[in-house]
C-alpha positions as CSV (number, residue, x, y, z in Angstrom):
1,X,0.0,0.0,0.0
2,X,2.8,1.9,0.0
3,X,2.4,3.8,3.7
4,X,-1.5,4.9,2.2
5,X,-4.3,3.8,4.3
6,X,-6.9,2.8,2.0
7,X,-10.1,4.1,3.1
8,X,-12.7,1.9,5.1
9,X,-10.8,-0.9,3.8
10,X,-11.2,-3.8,6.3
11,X,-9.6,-7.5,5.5
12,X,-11.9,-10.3,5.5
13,X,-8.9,-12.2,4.7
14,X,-5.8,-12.0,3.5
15,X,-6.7,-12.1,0.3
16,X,-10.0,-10.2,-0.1
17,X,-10.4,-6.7,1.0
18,X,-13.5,-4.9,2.2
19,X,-15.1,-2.9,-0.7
20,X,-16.4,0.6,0.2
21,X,-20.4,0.0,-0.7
22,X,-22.7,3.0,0.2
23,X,-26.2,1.5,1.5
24,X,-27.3,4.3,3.7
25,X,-27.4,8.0,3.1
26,X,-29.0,10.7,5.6
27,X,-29.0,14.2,5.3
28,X,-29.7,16.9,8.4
29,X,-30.1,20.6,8.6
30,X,-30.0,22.0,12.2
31,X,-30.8,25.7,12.1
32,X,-29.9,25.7,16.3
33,X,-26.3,24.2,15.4
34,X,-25.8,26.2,12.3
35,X,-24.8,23.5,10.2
36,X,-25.9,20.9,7.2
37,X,-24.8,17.1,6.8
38,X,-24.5,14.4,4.2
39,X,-23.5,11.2,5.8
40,X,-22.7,8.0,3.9
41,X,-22.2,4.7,5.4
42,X,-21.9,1.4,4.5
43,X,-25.4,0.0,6.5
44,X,-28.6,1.6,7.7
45,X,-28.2,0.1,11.1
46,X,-24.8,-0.7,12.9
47,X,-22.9,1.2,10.0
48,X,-18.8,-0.2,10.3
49,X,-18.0,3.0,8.5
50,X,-19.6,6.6,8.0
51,X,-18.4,9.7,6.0
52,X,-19.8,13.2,6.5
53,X,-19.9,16.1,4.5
54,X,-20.3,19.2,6.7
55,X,-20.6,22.6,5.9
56,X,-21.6,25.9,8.6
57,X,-24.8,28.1,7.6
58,X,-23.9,31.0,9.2
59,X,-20.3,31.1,9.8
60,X,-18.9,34.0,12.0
61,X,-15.5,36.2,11.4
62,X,-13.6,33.2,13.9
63,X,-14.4,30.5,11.6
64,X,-13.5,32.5,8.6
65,X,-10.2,33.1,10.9
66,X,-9.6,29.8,11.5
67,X,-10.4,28.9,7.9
68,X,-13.6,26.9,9.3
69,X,-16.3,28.9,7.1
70,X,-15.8,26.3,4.4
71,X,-17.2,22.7,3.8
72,X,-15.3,19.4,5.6
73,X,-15.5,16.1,5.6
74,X,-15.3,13.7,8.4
75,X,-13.9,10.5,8.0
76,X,-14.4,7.5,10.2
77,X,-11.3,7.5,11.6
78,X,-12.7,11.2,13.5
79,X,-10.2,13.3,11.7
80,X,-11.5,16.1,9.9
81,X,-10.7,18.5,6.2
82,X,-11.6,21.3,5.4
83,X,-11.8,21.9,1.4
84,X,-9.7,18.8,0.6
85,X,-11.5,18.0,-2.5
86,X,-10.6,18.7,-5.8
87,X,-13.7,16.7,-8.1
88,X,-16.4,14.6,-7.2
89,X,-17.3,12.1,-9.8
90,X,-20.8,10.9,-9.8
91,X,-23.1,7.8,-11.3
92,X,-25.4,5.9,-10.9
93,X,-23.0,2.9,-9.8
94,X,-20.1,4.7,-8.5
95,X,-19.0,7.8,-6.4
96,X,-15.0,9.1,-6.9
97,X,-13.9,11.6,-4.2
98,X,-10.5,12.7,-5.7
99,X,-8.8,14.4,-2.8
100,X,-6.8,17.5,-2.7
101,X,-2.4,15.8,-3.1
102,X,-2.1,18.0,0.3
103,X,-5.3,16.6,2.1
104,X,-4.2,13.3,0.9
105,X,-0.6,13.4,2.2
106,X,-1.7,14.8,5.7
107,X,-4.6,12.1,6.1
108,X,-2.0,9.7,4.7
109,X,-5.1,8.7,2.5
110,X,-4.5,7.7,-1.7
111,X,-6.0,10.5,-3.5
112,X,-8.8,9.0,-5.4
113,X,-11.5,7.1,-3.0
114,X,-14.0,5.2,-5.0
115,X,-17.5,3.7,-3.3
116,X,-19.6,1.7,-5.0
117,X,-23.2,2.9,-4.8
118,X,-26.2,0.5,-3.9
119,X,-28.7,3.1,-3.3
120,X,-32.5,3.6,-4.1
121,X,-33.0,6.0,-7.2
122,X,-34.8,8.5,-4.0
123,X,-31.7,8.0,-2.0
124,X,-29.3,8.8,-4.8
125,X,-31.0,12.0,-5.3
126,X,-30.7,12.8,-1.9
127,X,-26.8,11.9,-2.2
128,X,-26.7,13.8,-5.1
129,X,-28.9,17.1,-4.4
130,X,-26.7,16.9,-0.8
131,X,-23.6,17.0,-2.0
132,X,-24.5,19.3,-4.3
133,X,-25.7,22.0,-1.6
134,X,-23.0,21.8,1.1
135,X,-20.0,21.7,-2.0
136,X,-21.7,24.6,-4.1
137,X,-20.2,27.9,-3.7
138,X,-17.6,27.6,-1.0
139,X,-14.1,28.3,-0.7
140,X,-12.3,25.2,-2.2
141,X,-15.7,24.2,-4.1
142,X,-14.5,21.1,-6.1
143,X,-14.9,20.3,-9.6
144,X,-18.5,18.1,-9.7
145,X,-18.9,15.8,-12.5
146,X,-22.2,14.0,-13.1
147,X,-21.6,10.7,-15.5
């Protein structure tokens, strides 16, 4: 692997590795937090792994200080990045999230994370129209690309 973590990967054996498949997606607003959400994870119940787009409604001059007044995601392992994307890639079967080489080297993640999408046609909208909103028009937007 050449000192990359792959993401969510898991070994079933030694020989087989854990494929990232999205079965569950869930999207919040919470006007009293001040934020929007997109999570992703692999089950509806007991997900192993969960990845969450975030993004601030209203964020104040500290956030814009601290370079918080931008979208993040949150990976399972807790750690958090702020505009690390540089294009989301998009079908029906498939989701690419080609990260930023920076956000890559510091999460010691390979840039291009592929999931393979088992979804109902109203959950990929949701996927879709969610990633869409907390992405658009912010600082680091990446490059969306519907196939």
């Amino acid at each position: 692997m050449n000192g990359r973590k792959e993401f969510g990967m898991q070994v079933e054996s030694e020989r087989t590795p854990f494929i990232n498949r999205v079965r569950a997606v869930g999207y919040v607003r919470d006007e009293d937090m001040a934020f929007e959400a997109l999570v992703l994870a692999d089950e509806v119940k007991n997900p192993r792994w969960s990845l969450e787009f975030q993004r601030p409604l209203d964020p104040d001059d500290q956030d814009r200080i601290l370079g918080l007044d931008t979208y993040c995601l949150v990976f399972p392992s807790g750690e958090t990045a702020y505009q690390c994307l540089a294009r989301v890639q998009i079908s029906k079967a498939k989701l690419r999230l080609v990260l930023t080489e920076e956000a890559a080297a510091r999460l010691g993640l390979t840039t291009s994370l592929d999931f393979i999408l088992e979804l109902s046609p109203t959950d990929f909208e949701e996927m879709t129209a969610g990633l869409r909103g907390i992405l658009k028009g912010q600082r680091g937007e990446p490059l969306i690309v519907l196939e």
